[in-house]
C-alpha positions in Angstrom: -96.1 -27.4 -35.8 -92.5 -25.8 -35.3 -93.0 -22.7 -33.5 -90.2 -20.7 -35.9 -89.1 -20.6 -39.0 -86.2 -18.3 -39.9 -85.7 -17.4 -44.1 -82.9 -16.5 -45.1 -82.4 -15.4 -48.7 -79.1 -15.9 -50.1 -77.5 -14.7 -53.3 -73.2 -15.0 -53.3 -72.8 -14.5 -49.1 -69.4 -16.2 -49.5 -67.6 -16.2 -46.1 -70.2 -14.6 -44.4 -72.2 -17.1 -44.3 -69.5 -18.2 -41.5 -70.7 -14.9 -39.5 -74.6 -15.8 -40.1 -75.3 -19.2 -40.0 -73.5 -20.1 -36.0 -75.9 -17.3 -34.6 -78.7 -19.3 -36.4 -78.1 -23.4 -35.6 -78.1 -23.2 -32.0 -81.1 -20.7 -31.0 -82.0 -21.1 -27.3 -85.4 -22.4 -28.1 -84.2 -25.6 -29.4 -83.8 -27.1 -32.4 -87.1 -29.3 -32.1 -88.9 -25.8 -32.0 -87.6 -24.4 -35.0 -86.3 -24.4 -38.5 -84.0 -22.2 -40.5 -84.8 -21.9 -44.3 -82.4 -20.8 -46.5 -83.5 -20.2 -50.3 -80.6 -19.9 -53.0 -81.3 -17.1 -55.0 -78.9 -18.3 -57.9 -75.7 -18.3 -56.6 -72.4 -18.3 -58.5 -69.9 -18.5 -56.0 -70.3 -22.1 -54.5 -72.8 -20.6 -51.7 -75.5 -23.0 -52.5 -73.1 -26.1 -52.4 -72.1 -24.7 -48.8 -75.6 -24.6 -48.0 -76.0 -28.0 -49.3 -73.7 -28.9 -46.4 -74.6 -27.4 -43.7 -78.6 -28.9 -44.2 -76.7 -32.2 -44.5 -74.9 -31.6 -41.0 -78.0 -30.0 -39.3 -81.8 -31.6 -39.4 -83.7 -28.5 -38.6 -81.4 -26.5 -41.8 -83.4 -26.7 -45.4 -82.1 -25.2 -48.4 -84.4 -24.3 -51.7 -82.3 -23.2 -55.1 -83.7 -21.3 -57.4 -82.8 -19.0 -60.3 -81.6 -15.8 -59.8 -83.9 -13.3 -59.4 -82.1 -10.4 -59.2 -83.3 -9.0 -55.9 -84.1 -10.3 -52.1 -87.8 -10.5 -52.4 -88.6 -13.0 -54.2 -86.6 -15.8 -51.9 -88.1 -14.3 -49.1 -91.5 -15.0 -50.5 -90.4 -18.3 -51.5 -89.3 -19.2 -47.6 -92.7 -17.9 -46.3 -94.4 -20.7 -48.5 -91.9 -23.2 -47.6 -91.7 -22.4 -44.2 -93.0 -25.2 -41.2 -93.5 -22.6 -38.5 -96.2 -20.6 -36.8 -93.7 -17.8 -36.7 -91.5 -16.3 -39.5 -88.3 -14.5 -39.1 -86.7 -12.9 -41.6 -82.9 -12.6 -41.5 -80.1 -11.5 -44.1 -77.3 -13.7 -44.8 -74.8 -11.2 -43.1 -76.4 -10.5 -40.2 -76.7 -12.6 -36.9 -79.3 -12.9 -34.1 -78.6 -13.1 -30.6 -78.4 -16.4 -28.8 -81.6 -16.2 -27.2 -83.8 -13.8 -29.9 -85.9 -16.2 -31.2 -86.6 -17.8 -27.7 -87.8 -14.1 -26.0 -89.7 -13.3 -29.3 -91.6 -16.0 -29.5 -92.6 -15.8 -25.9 -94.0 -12.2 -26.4 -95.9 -13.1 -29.4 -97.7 -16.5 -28.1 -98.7 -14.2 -24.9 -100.0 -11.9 -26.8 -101.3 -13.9 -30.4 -99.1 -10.9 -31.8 -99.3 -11.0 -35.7 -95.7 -8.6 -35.7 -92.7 -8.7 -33.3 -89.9 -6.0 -33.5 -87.2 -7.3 -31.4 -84.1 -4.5 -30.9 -81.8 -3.7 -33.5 -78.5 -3.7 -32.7 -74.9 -3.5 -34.8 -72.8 -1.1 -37.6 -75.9 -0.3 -39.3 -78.0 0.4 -36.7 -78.4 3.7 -35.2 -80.7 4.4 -32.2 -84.4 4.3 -32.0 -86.7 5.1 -29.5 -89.0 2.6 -31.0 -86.9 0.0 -28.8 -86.7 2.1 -25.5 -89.1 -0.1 -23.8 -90.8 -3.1 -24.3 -94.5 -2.5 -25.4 -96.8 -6.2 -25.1 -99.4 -4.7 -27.4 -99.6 -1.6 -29.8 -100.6 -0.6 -33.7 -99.0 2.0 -36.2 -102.2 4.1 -34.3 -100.7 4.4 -31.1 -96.9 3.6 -31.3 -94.0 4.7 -33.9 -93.7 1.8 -35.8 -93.4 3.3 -39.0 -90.0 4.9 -37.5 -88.7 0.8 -38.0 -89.2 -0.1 -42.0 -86.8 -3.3 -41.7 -88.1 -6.3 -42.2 -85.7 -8.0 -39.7 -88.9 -9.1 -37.4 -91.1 -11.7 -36.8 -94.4 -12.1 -38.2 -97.3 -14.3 -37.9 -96.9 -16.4 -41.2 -100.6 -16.9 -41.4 -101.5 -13.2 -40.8 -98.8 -12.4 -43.9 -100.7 -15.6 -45.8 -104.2 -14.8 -45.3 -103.7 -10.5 -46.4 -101.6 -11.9 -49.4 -98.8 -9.5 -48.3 -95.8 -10.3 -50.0 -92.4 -8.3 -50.9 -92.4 -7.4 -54.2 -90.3 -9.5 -56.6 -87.3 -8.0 -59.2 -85.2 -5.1 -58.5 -87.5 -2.8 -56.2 -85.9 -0.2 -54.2 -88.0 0.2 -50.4 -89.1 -3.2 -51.1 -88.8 -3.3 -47.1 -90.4 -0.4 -46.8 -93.6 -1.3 -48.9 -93.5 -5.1 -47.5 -93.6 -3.1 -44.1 -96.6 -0.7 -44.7 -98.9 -3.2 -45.9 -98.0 -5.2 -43.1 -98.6 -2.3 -40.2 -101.7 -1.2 -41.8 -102.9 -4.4 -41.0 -102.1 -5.9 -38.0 -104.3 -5.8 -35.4 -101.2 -6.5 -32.5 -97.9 -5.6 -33.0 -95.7 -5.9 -30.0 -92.0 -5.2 -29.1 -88.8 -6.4 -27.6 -86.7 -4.1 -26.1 -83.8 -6.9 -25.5 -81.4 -7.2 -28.3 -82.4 -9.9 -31.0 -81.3 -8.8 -34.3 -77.5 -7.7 -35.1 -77.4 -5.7 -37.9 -74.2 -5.7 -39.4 -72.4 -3.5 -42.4 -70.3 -5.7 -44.4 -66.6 -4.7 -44.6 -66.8 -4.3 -48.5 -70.3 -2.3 -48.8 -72.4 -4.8 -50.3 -75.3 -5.2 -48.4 -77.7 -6.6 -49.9 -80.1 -4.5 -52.0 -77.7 -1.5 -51.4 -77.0 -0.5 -55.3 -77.1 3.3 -56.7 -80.7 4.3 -58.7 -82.1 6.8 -60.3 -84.2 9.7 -58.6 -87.2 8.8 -61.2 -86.8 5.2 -60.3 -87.0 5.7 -56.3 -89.5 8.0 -55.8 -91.6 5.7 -58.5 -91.1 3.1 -56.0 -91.9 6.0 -52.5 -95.1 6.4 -54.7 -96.6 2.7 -54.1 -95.0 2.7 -50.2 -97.4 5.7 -49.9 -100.6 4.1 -51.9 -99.9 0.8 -49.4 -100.6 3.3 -46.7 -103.8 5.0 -48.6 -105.1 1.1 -49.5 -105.0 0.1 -45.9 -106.6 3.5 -44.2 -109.5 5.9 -44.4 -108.6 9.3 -45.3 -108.0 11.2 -42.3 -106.0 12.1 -39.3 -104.8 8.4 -39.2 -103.7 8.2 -42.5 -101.5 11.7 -42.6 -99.9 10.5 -39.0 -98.4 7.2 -41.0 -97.8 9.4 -44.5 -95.9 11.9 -42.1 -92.9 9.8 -41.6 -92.2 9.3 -45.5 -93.2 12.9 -46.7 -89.9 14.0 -44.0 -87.6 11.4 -44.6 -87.7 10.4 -48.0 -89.5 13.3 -49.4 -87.8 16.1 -48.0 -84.0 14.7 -47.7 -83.2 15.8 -51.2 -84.4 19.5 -50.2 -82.5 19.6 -47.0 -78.8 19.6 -45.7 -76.6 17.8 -46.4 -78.1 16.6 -49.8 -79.4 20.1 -50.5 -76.1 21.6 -50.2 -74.2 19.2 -51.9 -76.0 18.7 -55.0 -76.0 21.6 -57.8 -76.8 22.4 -61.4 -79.4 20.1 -63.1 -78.7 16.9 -60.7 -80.3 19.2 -58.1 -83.2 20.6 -60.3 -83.5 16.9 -61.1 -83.9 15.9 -57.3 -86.3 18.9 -56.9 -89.0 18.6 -59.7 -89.4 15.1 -59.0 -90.0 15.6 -54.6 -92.3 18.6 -55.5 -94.3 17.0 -58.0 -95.1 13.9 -56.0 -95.3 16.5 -53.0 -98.3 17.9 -54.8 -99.9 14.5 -56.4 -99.4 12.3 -53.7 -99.9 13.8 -49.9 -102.9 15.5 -48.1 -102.3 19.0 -46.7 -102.7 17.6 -43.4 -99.5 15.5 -44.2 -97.5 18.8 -44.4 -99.8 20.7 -41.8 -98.7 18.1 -39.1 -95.0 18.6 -39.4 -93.0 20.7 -36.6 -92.0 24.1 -37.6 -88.9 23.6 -39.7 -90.1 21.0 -41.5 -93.3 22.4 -42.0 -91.4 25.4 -43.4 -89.2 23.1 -45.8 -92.8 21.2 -47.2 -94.4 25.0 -48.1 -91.6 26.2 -49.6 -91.2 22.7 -51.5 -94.6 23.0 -52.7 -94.5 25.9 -53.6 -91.2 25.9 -55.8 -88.9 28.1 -53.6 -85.5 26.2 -54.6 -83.3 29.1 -53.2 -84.9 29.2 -50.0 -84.5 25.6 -49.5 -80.5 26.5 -49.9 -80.3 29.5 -47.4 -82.8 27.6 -44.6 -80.4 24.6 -45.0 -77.2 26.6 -45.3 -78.5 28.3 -41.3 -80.3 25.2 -39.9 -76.9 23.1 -40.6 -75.5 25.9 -37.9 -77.6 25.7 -35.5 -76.4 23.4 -32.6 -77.5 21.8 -29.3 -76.3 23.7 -26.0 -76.7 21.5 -23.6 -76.1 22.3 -19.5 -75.2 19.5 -16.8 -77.4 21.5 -13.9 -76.7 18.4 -11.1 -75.3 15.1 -11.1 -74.7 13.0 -8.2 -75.0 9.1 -7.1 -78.0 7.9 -5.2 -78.5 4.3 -3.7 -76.7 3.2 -6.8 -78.2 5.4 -9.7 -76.5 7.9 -10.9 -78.7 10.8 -11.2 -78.1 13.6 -13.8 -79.8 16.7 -14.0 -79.6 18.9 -17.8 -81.3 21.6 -19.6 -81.1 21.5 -23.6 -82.1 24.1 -25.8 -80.7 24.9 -29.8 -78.7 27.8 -31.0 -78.5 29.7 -33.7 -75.6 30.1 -36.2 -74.6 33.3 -34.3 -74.7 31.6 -31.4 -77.7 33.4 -29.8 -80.4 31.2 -28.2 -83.1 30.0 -31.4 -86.2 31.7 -30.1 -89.5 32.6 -30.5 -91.0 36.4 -31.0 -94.7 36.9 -29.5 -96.5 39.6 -31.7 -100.5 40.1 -31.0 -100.7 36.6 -28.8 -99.0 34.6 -31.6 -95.5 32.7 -31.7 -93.3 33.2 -34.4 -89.7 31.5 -35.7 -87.2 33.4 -35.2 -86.3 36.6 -37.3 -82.4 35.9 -37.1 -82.8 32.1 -38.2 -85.4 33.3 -41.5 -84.2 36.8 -42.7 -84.2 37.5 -46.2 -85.2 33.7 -46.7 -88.3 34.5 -49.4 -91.2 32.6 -48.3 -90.0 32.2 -44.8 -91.5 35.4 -43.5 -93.2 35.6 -40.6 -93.4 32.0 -39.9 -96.2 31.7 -37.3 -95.2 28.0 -34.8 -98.9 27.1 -33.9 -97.5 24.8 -30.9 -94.1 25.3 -29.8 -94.0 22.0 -27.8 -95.2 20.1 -30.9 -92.8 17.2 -31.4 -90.8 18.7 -28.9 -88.8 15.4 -27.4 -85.6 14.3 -26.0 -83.8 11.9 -23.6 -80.6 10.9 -22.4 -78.6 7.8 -24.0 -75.9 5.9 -23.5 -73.6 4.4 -25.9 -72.1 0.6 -26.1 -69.0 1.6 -27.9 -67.2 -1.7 -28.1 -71.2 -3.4 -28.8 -72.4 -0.4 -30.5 -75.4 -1.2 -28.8 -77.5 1.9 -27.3 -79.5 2.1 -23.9 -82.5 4.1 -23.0 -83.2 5.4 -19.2 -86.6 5.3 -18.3 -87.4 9.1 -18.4 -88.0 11.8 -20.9 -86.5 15.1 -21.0 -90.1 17.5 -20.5 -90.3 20.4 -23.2 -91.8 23.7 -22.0 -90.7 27.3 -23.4 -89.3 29.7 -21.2 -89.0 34.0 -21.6 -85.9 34.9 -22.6 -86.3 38.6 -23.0 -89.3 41.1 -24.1 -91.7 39.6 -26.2 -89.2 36.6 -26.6 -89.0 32.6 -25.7 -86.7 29.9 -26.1 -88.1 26.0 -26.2 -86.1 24.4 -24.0 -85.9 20.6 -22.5 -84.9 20.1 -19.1 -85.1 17.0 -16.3 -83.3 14.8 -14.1 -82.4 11.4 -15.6 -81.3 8.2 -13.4 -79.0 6.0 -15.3 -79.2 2.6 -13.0 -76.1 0.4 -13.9 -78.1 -2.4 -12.9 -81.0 -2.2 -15.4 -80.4 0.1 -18.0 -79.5 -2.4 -20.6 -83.2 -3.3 -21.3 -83.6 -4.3 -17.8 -80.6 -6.2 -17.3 -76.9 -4.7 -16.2 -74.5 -2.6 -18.6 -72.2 -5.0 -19.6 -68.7 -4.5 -18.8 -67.0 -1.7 -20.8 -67.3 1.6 -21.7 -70.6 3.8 -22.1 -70.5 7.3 -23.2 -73.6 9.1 -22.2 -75.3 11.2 -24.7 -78.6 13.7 -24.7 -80.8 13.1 -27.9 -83.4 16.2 -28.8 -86.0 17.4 -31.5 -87.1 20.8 -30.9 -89.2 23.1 -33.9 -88.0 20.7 -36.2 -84.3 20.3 -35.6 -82.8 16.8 -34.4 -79.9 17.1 -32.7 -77.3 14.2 -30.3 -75.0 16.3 -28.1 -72.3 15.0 -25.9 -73.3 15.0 -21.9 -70.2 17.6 -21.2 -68.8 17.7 -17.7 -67.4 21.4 -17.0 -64.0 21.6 -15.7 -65.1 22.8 -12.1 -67.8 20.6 -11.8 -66.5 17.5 -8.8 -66.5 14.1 -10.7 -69.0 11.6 -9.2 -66.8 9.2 -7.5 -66.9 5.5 -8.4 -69.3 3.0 -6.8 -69.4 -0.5 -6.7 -73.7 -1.9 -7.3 -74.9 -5.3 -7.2 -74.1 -8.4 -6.6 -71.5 -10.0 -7.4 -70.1 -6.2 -7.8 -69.9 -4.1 -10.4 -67.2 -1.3 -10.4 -68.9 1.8 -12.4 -65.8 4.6 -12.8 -67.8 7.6 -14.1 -65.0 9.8 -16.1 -64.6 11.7 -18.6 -63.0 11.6 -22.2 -59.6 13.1 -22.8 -60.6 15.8 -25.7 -64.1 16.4 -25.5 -64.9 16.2 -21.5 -67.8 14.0 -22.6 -69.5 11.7 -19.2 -68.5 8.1 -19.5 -69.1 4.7 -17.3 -66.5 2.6 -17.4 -68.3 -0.8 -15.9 -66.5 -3.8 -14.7 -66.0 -6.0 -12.1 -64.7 -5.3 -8.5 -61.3 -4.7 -8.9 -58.0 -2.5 -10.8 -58.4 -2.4 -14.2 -55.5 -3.5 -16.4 -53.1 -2.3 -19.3 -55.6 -3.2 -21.9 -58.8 -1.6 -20.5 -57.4 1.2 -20.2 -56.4 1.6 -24.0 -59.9 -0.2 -24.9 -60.6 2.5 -23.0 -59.2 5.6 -25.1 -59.4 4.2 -28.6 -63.1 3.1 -28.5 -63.8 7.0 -26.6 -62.1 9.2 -29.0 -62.9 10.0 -32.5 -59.4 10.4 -33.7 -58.6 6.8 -32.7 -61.9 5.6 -33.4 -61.3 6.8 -37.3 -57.5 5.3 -37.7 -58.7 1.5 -36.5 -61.2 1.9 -38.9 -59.0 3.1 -41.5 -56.1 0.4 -40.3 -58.9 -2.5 -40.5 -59.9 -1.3 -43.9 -56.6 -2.1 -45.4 -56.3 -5.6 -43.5 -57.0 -8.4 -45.5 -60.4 -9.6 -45.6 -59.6 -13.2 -42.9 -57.4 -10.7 -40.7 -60.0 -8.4 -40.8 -62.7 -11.2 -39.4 -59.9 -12.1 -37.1 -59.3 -8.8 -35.4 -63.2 -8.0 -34.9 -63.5 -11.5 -33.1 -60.8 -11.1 -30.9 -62.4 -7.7 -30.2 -65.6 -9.4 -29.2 -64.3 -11.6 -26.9 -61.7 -9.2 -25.1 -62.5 -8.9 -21.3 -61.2 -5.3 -20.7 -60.9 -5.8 -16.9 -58.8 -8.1 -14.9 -60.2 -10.0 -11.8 -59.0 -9.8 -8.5 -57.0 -13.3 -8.1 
């Protein structure tokens, strides 16, 4: 039996099936271990005929045609019953995986007869997740975040998805990942994850992804209603069940009712939005879905449910204000780390600390975040440190790739005044240049380093800001052969950055790598400039990006 087989449903890919398929053909496993399935899904622009040719050039390439069914599950289905291999991987036909991804995945599932393996998400459409900070051999949607990871872009036991029947729904279903992925969660008995990047994740140039159309607010919350039965079919009522509800009663459920969308939307398109979240907000969650939610969030739910539209305005109108204030306390190299000490906390739209007020032994939000908000009164915070979490980050800007240190930023609350506390997060991170990516070295480039936090409800990224008095660590050279790591800062917003290289002076080009992938402004005008180029310059450009080695060696 192969070990993998990889589907890949295909409906008019065009051109980037030239991005896709090299990532595909020559996967370190070896072609004798696997297979890549592509299934046709009625193509009108000659991308079955190219498939036809690339199965003729390469044994372990199949292709199945079919008719067009309108939507991606139904070839993925299709592939899973084709498919030779002990594994499945599902990929999209614009996305790519990393040379090695089917190699390390496999590994960690025959070690640990895992029926699910999440491999790292990288590329434009992937932001960060902690689901990926470390690799985890064995878990469950009990005991890890999986339900924070919805994509189907992972590999699954193909008899595990055989023997539960669990399919992706076929026709045009919107969070047909989503439901595919909550009927498999609530099943598996191991899941297991891969902390090294597998899966690149790309946005195509002209917005197409695929299943990325416009709906109807009746239409997707129809389809939020049977992700959330999947959940109810595959668990007892109880604590388990509202922890895995939790996740789409805050993101789904509550987006339409907070900023931006909130704010943005008026008249009946926002009434529209409204009656539909409460109503399901009432039919289809427990209280202890809404019960379990931090503060803020836990505020949004009861005034949701209990019709306060104008409320939801103001609270979202001051929460968009508030912002992270975050303070560099220490930094300094040891034996090669670099070690940097912060303290986070949130403040309000004034720009007074967010805080709690103690009345009669009990906590409550803050009076100048909630006054005058109906409903909001006296909002009592049960737990302060309740989903209270943060860490530092860096950023891959050239790979957009990001990379997790080791350590957690620890929440406690602190007084700050009579009767008064602030939640705050504080620690000392070590950022090793020699292991941070995943285990293995930052790759040469630039890293920006960034401090990610949820406190009472608010989710917030701020920049790691050096002050202007504050000595810059100097630059070390680590391991061997040497790495040069030139910790700086960015021209505009003083923001900490690792420049990482080999031994040596850094040329012309680095150093204007350097400033257009570390400021904004630049950052937006390549876009815009690369939105304008023709399509094959376009593809060009990004390659030649790739492949540019921003340092020069020492001769």
């Amino acid at each position: 039996m192969l070990k993998v087989s990889v589907v890949v449903p295909v409906h008019n890919a065009g051109d980037y099936l030239d991005r896709c398929a090299p990532s595909l053909l020559d996967q370190s496993i070896g072609r004798e271990a696997y297979e890549i399935v592509y299934v046709d899904d009625g193509s009108t622009d000659g991308s079955g005929a190219r498939l036809d040719r690339l199965a003729a050039r390469h044994p372990h390439v199949r292709v199945f045609h079919q008719e067009n069914s309108g939507w991606p599950g139904k070839p993925r289905n299709v592939g899973v019953r084709q498919a030779r291999g002990e594994y499945v991987q599902f990929v999209d036909q614009d996305d790519e995986l990393t040379p090695g991804a089917l190699e390390n995945l496999y590994r960690l599932a025959a070690r640990n007869d895992s029926d699910i393996v999440l491999g790292r998400v990288v590329g434009t459409m992937a932001p960060p997740s902690r689901v990926f900070k470390r690799t985890v051999d064995r878990c469950t949607a009990a005991d890890a975040p999986l339900f924070e990871s919805l994509t189907p872009h992972k590999m699954f036991r193909r008899a595990f998805l055989l023997d539960h029947g669990i399919e992706f729904p076929e026709g045009r279903v919107r969070l047909e990942d989503q439901l595919f992925m909550a009927r498999a969660y609530v099943r598996a008995k191991t899941v297991s994850i891969l902390s090294t990047p597998c899966y690149v994740w790309n946005r195509r140039e002209d917005g197409a992804n695929t299943s990325s159309s416009a709906t109807t607010p009746e239409t997707y919350y129809g389809h939020l209603r049977q992700v959330v039965e999947a959940v109810k079919e595959g668990t007892d009522p109880g604590p388990l069940r509202d922890h895995l509800l939790r996740r789409s009663y805050r993101v789904e459920l509550l987006r339409p009712v907070t900023e931006p969308r909130v704010l943005q939307r008026t008249g009946e398109a926002l009434d529209r939005y409204f009656t539909i979240v409460r109503r399901m907000a009432l039919d289809s969650f427990p209280p202890g879905v809404r019960e379990g939610l931090p503060a803020i969030s836990r505020l949004r739910a009861t005034l949701l449910e209990e019709g306060q539209l104008d409320s939801l305005i103001e609270l979202a109108r001051r929460v968009k204000a508030v912002k992270p204030r975050l303070a560099v306390d220490d930094i300094h190299w040891s034996r090669g780390r670099l070690h940097i000490t912060t303290t986070l906390d949130m403040l309000r739209p004034d720009g007074e600390p967010l805080t709690l007020h103690e009345r009669h032994g009990r906590l409550y939000l803050d009076p100048g975040l909630l006054d005058g908000i109906k409903g909001a009164e006296d909002w009592e915070v049960r737990d302060p440190l309740a989903h209270a979490d943060g860490e530092l980050l860096t950023h891959d800007t050239a790979r957009g790739q990001w990379w997790y240190p080791a350590e957690d930023l620890t929440p406690r609350t602190e007084p700050a005044g009579t009767g008064r506390h602030r939640v705050v997060l504080s620690g000392t991170t070590v950022l090793d240049p020699l292991t941070l990516a995943a285990g293995d070295p930052l790759p040469p480039g630039t890293h920006l380093v960034w401090a990610s936090a949820q406190l009472l409800g608010v989710g917030r990224r701020a920049r790691v800001v050096l002050e202007a008095d504050r000595p810059r660590p100097e630059t070390v050279a680590v391991g061997s052969p040497g790495r040069l790591i030139i910790a700086t800062t960015t021209h505009r917003e003083a923001q900490l950055r690792l420049a990482v290289g080999p031994t040596g002076s850094t040329a012309l080009h680095h150093r204007l790598l350097l400033r257009t992938t570390t400021s904004p402004d630049l950052r937006r005008a390549t876009t815009t400039l690369l939105r304008h180029l023709p399509p094959r310059a376009r593809r060009r450009v990004r390659r030649l990006a790739r492949r540019t080695d921003p340092w020069s060696r020492k001769p």
